[in-house]
gemmi code that builds the backbone of each chain (N, CA, C; Angstrom):
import gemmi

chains = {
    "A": [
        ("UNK", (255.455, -30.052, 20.476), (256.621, -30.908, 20.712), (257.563, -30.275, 21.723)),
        ("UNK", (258.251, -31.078, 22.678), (259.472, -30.230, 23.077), (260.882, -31.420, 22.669)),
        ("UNK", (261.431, -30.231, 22.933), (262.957, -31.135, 21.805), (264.218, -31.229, 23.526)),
        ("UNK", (264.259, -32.369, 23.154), (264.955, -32.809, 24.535), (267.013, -33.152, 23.889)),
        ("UNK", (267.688, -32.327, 24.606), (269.016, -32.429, 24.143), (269.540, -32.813, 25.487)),
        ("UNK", (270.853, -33.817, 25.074), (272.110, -34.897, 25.977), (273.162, -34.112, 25.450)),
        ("UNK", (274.043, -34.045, 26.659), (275.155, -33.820, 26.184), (276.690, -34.778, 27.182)),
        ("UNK", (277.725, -34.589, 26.328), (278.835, -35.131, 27.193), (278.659, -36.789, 27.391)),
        ("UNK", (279.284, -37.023, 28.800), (278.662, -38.613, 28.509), (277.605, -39.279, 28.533)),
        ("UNK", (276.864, -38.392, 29.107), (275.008, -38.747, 28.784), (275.045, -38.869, 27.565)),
        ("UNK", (275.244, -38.183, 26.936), (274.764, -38.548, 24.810), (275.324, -39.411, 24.566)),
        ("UNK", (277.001, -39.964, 25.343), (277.685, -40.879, 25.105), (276.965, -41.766, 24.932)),
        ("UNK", (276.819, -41.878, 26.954), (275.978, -43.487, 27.272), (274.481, -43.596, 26.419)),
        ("UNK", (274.179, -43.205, 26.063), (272.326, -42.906, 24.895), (272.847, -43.073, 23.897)),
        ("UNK", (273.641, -43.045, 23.299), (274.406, -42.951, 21.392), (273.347, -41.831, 20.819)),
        ("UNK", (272.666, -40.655, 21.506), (271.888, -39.526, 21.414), (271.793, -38.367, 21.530)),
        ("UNK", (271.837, -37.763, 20.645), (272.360, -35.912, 21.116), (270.981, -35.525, 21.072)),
        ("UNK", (269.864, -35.774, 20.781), (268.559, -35.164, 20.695), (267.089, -35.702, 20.354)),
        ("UNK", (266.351, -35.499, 20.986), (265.131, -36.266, 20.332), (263.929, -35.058, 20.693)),
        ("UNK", (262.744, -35.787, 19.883), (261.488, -34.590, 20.604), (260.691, -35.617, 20.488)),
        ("UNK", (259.702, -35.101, 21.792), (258.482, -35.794, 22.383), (257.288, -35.267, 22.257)),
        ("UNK", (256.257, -35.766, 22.309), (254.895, -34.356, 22.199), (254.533, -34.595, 23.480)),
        ("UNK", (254.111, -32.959, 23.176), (253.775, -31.828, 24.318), (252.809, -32.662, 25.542)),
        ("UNK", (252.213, -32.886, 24.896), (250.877, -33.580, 25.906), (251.295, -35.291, 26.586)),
        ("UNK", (252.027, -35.317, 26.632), (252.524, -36.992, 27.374), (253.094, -36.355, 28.605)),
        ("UNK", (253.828, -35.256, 29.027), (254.299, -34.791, 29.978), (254.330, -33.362, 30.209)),
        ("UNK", (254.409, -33.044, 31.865), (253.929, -32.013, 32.130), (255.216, -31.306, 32.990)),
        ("UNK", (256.169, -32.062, 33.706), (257.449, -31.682, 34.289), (258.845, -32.018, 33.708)),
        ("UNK", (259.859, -31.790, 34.258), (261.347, -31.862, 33.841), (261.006, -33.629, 34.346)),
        ("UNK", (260.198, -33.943, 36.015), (260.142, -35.114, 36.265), (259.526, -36.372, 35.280)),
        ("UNK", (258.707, -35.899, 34.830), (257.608, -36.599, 34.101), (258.803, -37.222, 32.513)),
        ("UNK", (259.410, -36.342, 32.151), (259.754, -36.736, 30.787), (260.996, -37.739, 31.055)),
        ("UNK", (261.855, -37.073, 32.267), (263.000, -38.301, 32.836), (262.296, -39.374, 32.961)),
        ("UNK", (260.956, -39.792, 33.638), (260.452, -40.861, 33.633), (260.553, -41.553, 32.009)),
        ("UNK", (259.894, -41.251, 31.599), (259.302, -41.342, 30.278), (260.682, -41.805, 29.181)),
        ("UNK", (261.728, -40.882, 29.386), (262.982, -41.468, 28.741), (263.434, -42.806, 29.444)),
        ("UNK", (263.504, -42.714, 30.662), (263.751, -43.938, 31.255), (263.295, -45.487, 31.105)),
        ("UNK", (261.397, -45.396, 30.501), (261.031, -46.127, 30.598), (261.285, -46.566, 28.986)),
        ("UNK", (262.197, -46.468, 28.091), (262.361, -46.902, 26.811), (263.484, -47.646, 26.810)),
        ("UNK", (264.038, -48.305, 27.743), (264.754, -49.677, 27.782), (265.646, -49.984, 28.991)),
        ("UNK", (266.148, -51.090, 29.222), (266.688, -51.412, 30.421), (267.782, -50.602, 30.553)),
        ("UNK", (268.524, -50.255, 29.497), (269.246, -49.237, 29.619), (269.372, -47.820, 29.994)),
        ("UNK", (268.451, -47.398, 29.080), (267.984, -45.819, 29.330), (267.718, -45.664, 30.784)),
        ("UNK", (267.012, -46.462, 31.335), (266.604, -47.147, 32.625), (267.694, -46.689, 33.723)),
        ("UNK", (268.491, -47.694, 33.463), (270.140, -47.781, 34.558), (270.838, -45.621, 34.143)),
        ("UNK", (270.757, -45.352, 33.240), (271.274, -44.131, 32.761), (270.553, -43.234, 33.750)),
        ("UNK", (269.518, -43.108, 33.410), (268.355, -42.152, 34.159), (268.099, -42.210, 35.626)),
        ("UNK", (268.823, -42.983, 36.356), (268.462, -43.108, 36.910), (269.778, -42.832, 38.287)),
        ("UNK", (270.402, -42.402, 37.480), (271.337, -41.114, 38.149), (271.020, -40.065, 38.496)),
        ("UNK", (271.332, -39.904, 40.136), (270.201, -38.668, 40.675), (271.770, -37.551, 40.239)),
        ("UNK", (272.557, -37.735, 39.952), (273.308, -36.214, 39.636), (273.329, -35.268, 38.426)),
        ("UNK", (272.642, -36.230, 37.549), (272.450, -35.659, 36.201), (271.180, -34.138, 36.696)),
        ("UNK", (271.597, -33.352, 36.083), (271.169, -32.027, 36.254), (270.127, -31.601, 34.773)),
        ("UNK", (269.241, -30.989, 35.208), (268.022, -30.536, 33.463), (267.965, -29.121, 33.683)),
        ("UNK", (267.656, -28.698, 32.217), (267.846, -26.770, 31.852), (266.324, -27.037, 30.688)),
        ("UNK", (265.790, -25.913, 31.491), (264.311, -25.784, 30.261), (265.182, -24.386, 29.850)),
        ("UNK", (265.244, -24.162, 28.425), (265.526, -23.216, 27.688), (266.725, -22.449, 28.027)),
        ("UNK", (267.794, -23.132, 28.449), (268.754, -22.479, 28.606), (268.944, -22.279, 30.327)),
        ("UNK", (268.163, -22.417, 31.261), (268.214, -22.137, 32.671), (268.264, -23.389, 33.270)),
        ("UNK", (269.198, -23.603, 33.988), (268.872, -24.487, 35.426), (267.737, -24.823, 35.571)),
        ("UNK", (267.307, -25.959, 36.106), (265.924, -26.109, 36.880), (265.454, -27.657, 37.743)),
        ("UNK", (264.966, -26.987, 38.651), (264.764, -28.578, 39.778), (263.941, -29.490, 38.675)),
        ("UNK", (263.322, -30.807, 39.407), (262.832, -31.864, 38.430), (261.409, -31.482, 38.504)),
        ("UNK", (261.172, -30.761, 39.028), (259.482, -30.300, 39.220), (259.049, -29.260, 38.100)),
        ("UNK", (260.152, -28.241, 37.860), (259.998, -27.725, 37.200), (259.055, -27.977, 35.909)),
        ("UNK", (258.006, -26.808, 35.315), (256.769, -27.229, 34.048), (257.511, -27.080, 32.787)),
        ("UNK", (257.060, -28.118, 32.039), (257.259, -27.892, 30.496), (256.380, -27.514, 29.890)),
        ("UNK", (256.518, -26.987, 28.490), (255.449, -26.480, 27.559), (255.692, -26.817, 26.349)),
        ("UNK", (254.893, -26.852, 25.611), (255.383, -26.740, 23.909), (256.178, -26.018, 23.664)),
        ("UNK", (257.175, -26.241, 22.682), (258.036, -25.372, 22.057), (259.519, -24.707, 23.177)),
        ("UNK", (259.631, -25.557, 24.786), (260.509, -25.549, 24.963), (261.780, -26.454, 24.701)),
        ("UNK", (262.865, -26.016, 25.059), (263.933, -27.185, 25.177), (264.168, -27.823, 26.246)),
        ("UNK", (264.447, -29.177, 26.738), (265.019, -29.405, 27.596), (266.213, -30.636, 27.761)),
        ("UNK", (267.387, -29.533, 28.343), (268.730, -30.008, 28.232), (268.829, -31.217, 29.395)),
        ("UNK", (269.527, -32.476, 29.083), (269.687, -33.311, 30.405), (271.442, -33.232, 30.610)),
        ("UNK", (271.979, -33.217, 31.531), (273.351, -33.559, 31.142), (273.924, -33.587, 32.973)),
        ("UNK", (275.513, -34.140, 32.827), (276.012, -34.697, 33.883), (276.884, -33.343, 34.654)),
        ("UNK", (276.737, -33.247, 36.328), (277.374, -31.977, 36.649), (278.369, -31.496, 35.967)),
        ("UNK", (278.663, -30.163, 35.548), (280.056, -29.452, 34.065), (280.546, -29.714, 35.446)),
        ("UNK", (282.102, -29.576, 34.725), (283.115, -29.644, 34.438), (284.313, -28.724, 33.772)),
        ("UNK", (284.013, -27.252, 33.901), (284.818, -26.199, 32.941), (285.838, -26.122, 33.764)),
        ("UNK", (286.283, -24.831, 33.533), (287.549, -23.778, 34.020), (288.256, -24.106, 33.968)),
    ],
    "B": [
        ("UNK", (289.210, -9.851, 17.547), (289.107, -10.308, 18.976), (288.019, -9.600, 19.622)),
        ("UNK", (287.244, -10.444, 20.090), (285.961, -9.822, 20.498), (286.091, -8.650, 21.230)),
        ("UNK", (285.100, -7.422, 21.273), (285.265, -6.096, 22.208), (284.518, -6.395, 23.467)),
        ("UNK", (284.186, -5.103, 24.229), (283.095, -4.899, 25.259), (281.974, -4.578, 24.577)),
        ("UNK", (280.989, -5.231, 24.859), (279.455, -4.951, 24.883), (279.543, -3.215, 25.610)),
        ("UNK", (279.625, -2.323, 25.204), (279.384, -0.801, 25.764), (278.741, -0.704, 26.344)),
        ("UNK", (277.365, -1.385, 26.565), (276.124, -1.183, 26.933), (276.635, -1.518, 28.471)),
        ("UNK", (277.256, -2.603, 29.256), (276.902, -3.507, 29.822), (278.629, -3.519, 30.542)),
        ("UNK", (279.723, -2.856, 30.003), (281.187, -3.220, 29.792), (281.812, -4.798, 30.083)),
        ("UNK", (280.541, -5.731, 29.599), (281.341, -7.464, 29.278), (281.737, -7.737, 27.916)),
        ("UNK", (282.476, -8.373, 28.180), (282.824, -9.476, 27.012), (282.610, -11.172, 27.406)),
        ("UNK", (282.542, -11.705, 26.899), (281.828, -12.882, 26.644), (282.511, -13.412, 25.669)),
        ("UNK", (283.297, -14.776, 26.035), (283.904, -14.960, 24.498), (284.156, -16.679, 24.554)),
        ("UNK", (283.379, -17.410, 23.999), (283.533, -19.223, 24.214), (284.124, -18.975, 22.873)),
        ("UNK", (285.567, -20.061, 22.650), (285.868, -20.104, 21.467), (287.134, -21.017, 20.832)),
        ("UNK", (287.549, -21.908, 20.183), (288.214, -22.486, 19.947), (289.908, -22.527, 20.193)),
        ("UNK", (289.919, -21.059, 19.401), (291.241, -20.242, 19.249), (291.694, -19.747, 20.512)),
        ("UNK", (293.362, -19.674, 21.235), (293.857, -18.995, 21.919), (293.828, -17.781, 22.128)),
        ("UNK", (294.055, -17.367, 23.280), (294.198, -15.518, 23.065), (295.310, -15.192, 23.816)),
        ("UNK", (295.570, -14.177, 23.748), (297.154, -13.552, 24.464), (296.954, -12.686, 25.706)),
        ("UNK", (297.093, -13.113, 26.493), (296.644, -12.070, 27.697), (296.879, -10.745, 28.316)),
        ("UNK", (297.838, -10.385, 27.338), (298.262, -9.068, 27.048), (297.446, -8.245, 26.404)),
        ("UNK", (296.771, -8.760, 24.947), (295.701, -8.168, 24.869), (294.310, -8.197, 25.280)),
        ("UNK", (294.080, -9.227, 25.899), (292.957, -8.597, 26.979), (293.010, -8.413, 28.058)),
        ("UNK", (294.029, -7.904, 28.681), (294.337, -6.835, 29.863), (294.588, -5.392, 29.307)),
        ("UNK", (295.152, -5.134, 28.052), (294.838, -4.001, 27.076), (293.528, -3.576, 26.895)),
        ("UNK", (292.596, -4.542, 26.465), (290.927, -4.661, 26.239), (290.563, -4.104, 27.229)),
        ("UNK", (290.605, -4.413, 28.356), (290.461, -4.127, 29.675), (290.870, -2.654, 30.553)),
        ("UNK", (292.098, -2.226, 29.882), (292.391, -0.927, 30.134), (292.341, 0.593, 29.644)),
        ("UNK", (291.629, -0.324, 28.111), (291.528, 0.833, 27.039), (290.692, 2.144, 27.925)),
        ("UNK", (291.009, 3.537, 27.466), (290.180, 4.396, 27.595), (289.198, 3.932, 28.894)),
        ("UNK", (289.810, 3.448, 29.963), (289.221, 2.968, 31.483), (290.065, 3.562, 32.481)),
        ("UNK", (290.043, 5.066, 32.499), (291.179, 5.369, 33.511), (290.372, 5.452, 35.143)),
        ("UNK", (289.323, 5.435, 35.054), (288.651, 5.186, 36.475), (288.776, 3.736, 37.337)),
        ("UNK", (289.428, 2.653, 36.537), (289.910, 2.080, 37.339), (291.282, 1.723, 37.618)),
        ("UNK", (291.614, 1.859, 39.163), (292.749, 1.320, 39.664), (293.257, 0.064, 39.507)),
        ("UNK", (292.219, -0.924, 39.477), (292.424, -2.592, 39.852), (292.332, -3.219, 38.324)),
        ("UNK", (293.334, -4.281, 38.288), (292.888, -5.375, 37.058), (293.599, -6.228, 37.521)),
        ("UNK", (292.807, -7.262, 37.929), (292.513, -8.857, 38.283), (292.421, -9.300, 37.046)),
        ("UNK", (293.297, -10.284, 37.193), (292.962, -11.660, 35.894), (293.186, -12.936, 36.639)),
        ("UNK", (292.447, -13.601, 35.994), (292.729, -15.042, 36.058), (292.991, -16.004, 34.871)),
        ("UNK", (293.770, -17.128, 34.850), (293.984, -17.868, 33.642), (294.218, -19.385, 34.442)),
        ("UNK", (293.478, -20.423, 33.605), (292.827, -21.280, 33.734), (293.893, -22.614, 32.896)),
        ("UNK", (294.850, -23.115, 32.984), (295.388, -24.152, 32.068), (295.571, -25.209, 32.340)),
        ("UNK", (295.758, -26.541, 31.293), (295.459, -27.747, 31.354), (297.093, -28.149, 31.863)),
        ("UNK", (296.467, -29.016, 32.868), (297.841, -29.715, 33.886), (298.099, -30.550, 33.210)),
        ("UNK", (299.482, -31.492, 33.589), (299.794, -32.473, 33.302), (299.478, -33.702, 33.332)),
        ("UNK", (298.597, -33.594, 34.738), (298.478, -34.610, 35.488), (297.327, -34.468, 36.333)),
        ("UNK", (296.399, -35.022, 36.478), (295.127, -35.222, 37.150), (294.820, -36.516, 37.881)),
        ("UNK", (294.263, -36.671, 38.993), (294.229, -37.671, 39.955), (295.247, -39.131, 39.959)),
        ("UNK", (296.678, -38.543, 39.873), (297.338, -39.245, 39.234), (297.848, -39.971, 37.878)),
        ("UNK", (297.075, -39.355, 37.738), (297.135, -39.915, 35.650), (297.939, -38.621, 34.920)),
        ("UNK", (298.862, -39.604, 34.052), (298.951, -38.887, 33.071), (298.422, -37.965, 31.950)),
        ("UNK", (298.088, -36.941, 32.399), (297.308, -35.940, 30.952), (298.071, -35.623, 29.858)),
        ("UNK", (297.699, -35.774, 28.439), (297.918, -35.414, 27.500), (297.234, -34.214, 27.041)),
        ("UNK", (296.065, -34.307, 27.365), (295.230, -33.329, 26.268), (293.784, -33.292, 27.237)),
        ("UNK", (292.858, -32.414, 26.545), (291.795, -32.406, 27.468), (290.933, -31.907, 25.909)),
        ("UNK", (289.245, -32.484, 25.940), (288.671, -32.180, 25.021), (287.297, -31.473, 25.897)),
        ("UNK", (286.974, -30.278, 25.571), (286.010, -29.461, 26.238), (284.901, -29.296, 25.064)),
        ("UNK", (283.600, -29.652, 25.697), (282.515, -29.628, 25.100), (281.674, -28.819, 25.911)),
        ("UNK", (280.694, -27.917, 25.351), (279.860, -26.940, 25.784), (278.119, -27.161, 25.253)),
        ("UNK", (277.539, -26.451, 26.029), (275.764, -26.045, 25.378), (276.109, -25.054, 24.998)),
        ("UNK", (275.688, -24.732, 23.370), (275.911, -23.185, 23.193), (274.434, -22.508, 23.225)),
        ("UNK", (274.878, -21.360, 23.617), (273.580, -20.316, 23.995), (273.505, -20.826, 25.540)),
        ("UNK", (273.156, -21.968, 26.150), (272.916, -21.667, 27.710), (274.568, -21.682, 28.307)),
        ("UNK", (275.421, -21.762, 27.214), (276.825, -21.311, 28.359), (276.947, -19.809, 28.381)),
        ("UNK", (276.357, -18.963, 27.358), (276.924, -17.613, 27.348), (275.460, -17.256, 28.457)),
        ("UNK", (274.547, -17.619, 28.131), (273.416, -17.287, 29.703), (273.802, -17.350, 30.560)),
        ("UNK", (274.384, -18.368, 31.081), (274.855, -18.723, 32.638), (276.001, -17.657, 33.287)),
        ("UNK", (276.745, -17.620, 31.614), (278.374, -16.637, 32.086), (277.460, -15.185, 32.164)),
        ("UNK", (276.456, -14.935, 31.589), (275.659, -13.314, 31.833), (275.330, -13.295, 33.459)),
        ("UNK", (274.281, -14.355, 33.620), (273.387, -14.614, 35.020), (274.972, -14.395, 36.335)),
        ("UNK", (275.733, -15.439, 36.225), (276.805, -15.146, 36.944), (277.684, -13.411, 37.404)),
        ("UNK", (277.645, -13.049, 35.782), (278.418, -11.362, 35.998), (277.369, -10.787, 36.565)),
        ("UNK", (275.791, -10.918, 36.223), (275.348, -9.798, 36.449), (275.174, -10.082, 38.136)),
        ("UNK", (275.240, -11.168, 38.642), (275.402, -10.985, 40.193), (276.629, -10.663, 40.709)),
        ("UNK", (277.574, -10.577, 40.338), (278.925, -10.119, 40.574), (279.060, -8.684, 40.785)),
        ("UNK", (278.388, -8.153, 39.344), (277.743, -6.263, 39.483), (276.951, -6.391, 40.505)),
        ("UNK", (276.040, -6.999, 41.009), (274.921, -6.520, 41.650), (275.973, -6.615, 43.140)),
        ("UNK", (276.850, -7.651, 43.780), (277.776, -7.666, 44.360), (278.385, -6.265, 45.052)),
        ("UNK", (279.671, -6.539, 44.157), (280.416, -5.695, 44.029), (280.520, -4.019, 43.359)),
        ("UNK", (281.410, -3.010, 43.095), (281.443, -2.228, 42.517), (282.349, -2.466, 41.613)),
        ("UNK", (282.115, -2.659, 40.327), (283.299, -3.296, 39.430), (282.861, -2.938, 38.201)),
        ("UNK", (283.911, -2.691, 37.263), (283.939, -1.675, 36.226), (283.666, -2.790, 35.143)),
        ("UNK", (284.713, -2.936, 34.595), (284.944, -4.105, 33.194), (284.847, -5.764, 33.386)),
        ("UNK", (284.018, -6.173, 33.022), (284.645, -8.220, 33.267), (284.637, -8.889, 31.970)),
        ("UNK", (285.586, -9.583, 31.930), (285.992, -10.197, 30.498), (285.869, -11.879, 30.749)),
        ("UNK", (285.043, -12.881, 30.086), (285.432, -14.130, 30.422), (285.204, -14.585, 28.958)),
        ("UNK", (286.655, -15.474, 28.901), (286.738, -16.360, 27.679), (287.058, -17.557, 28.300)),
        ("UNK", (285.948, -18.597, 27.621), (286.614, -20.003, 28.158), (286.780, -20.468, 26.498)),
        ("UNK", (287.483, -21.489, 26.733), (288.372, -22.287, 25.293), (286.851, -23.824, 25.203)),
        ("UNK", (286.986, -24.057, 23.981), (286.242, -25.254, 23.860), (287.167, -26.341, 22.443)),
        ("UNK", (286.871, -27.057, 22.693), (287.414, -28.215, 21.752), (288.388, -28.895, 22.287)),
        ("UNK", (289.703, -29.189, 21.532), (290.845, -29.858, 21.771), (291.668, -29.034, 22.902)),
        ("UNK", (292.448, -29.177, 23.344), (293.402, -28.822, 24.489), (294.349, -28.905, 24.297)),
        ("UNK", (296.162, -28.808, 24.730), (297.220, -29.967, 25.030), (297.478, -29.144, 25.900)),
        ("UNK", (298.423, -30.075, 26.394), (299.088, -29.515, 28.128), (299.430, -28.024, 28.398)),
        ("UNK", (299.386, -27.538, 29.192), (299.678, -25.975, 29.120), (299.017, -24.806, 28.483)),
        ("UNK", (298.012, -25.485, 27.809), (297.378, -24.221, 27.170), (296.061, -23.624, 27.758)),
        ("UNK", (295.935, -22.661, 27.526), (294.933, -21.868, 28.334), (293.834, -22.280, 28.339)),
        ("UNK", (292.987, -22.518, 29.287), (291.445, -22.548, 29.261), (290.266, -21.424, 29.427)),
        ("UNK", (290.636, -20.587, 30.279), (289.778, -19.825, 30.920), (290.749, -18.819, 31.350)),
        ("UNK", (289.309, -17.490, 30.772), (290.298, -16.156, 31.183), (289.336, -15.641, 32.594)),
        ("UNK", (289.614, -15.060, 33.306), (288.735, -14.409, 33.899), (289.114, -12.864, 33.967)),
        ("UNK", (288.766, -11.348, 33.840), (289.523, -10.380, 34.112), (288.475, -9.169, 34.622)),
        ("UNK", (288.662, -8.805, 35.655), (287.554, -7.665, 36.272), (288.797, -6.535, 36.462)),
        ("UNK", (287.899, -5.413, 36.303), (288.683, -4.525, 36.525), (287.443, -3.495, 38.161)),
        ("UNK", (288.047, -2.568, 38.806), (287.687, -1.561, 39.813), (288.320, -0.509, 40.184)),
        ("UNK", (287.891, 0.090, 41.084), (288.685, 1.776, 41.693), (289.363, 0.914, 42.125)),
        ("UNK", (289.002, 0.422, 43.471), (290.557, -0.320, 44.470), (290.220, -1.938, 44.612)),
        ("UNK", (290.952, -2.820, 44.690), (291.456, -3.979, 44.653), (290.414, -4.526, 44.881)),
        ("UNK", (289.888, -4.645, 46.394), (289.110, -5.880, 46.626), (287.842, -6.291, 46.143)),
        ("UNK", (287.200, -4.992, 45.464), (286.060, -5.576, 44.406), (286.454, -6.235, 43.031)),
        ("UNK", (287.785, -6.183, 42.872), (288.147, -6.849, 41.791), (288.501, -8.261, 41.965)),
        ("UNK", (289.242, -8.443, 42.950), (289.730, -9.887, 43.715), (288.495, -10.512, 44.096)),
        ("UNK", (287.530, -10.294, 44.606), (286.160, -11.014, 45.310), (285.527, -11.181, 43.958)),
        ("UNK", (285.301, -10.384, 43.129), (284.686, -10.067, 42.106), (285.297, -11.639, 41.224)),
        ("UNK", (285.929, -11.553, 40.472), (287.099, -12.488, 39.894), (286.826, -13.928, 40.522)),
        ("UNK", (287.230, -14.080, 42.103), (287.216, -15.661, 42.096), (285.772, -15.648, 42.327)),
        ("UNK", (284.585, -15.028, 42.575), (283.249, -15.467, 42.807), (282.847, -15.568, 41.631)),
        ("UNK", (283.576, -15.108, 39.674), (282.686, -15.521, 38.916), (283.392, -16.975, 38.607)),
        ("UNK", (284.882, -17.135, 38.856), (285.182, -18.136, 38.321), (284.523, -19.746, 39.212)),
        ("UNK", (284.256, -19.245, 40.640), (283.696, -20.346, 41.609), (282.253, -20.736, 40.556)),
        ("UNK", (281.545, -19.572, 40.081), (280.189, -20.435, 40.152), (280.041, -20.940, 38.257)),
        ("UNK", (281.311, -20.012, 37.675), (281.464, -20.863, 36.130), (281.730, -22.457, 36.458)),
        ("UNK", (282.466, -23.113, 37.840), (282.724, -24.291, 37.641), (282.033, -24.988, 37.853)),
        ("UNK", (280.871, -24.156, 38.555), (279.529, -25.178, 38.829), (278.308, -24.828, 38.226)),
        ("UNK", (278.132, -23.800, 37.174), (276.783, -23.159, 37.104), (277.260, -23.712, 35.160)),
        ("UNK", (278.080, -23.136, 34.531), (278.248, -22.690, 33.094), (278.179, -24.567, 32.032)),
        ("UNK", (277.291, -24.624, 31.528), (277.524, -26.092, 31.186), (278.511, -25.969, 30.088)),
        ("UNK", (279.851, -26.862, 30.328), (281.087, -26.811, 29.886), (281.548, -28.680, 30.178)),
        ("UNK", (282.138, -29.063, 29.374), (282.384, -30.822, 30.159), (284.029, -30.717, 29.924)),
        ("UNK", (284.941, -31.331, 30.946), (286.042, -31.971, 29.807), (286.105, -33.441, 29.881)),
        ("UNK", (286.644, -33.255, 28.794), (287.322, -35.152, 28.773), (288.851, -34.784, 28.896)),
        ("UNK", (289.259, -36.011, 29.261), (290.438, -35.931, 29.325), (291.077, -37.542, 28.884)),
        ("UNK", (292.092, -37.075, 28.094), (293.098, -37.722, 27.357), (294.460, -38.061, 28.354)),
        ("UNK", (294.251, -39.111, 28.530), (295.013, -39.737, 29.498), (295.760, -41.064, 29.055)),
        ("UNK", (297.036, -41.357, 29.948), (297.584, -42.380, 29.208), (296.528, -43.965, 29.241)),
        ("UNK", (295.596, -44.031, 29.892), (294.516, -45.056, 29.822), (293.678, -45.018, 29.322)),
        ("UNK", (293.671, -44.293, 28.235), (291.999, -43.957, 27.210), (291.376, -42.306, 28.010)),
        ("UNK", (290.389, -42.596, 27.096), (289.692, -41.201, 27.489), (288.572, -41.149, 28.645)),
        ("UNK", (288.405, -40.266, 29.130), (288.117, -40.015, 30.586), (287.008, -38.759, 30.867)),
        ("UNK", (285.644, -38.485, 30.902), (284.662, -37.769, 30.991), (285.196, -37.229, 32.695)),
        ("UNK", (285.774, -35.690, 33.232), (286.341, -36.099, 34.298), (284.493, -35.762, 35.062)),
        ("UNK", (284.886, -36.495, 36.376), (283.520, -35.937, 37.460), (283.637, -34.841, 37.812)),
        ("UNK", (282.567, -33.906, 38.485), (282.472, -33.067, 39.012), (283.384, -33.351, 40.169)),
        ("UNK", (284.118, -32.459, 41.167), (284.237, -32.575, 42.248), (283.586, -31.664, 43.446)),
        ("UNK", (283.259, -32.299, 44.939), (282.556, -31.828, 45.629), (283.043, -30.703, 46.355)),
        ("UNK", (284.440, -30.624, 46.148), (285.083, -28.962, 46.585), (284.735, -27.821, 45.998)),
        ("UNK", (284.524, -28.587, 44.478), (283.943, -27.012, 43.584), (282.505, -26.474, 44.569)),
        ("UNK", (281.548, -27.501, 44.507), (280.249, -27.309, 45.183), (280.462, -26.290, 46.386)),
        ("UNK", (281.053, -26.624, 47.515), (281.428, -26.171, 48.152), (282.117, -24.981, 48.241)),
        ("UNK", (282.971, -24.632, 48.018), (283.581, -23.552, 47.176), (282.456, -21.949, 46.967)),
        ("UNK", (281.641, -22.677, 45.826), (280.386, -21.612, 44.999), (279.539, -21.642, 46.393)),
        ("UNK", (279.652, -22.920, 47.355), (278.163, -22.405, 48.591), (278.859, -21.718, 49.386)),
        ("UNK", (280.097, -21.325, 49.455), (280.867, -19.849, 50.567), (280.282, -18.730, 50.243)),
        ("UNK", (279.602, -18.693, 49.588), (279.773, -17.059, 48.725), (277.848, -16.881, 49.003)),
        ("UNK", (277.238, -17.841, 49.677), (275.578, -17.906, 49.684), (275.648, -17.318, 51.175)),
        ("UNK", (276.668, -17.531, 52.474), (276.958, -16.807, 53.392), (276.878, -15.556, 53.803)),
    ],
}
model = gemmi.Model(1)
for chain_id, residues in chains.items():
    chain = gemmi.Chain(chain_id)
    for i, (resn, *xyz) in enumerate(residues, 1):
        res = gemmi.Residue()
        res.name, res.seqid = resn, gemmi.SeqId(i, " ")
        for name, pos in zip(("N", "CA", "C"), xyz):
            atom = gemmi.Atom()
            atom.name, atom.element = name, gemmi.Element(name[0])
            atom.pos, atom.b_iso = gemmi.Position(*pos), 0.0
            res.add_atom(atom)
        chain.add_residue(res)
    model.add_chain(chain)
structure = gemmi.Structure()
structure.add_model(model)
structure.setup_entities()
């Protein structure tokens, strides 16, 4: 499985802080954005924001980037701190 | 109040509660007589943002990949500069006007590794550390955007 976490107004706009997918349906950070996307007209319009940024296990990472079992991967909208 | 990691001389501190900046410029100076320099920075919620009235600001974080990012950041700052101590506390949860967000504090022998040091970790916390605010405004609540100066800003320092 990998366990896919939203945060901020992404979880907003999803009413979703987390879900998990199995391992074998996808192979990139690209592949699973697809894949969330394609679960309603909504998720759809959401995803399909090129500024939203993804973290496998805690790191940054482009959309090419590989997944594996037993990672995480974070989706969320450019921070905002300091 | 959290110490220095000895190993490493950071502190690292995401956390609800205020702190006094007296004592961590103390933190910072304890038993550190090799350095000359202590840089701080402090980070607080305005009144007023793109014209709007601010009340309050609500800060939400990833925990575990915000204290990664604030490591990955210092340890290029060391690799940088020559710089002794760095302390960063950012605040998470509720807000109100005036209150602190973000500490930043490096210490060095002489000044300018502390000053370069300081705004290059706070440039790439605003774009690297996943941190959100909302903001409480007199029109409802408000997820604010990134802005493209920060971006800019953190790409001076790739020069």
């Amino acid at each position: 499985m990998i366990k896919i976490v939203f945060f901020a107004a992404l979880r907003e706009q999803l009413e979703c802080a987390e879900l998990s997918i199995p391992a074998n349906e996808v192979s990139s950070v690209a592949d699973i954005k697809t894949k969330l996307a394609s679960k309603n007209e909504h998720w759809q319009q959401v995803f399909s924001n090129s500024a939203l940024l993804s973290a496998i296990n805690h790191d940054m990472v482009q959309k090419d980037a590989q997944v594996k079992s037993g990672d995480e991967v974070a989706f969320f909208p450019p921070v905002t701190g300091g | 109040m959290t110490t220095f990691n000895t190993c490493n001389a950071v502190k690292i501190s995401i956390q609800t509660q205020d702190y006094r900046l007296a004592d961590e410029v103390a933190l910072l100076e304890k038993d550190n007589d090799i350095d000359g320099a202590v840089v701080t920075f402090t980070g607080r919620v305005r009144n007023k943002n793109e014209g709007l009235q601010v009340s309050g600001l609500f800060l939400e974080h990833y925990t575990g990949m915000t204290e990664k990012s604030l490591e990955k950041i210092i340890l290029e700052a060391q690799e940088r500069w020559k710089i002794g101590r760095i302390s960063v506390i950012h605040r998470i949860g509720e807000l109100v006007i005036g209150e602190q967000i973000v500490f930043v504090g490096v210490t060095s022998m002489h000044r300018q590794d502390a000053f370069a040091a300081a705004e290059f970790i706070m440039d790439f916390l605003k774009v690297q550390a996943p941190f959100w605010k909302k903001e409480l405004t007199e029109k409802g609540e408000k997820w604010l955007d990134a802005k493209q100066s920060d971006n800019q800003q953190a790409q001076q320092w790739k020069n």
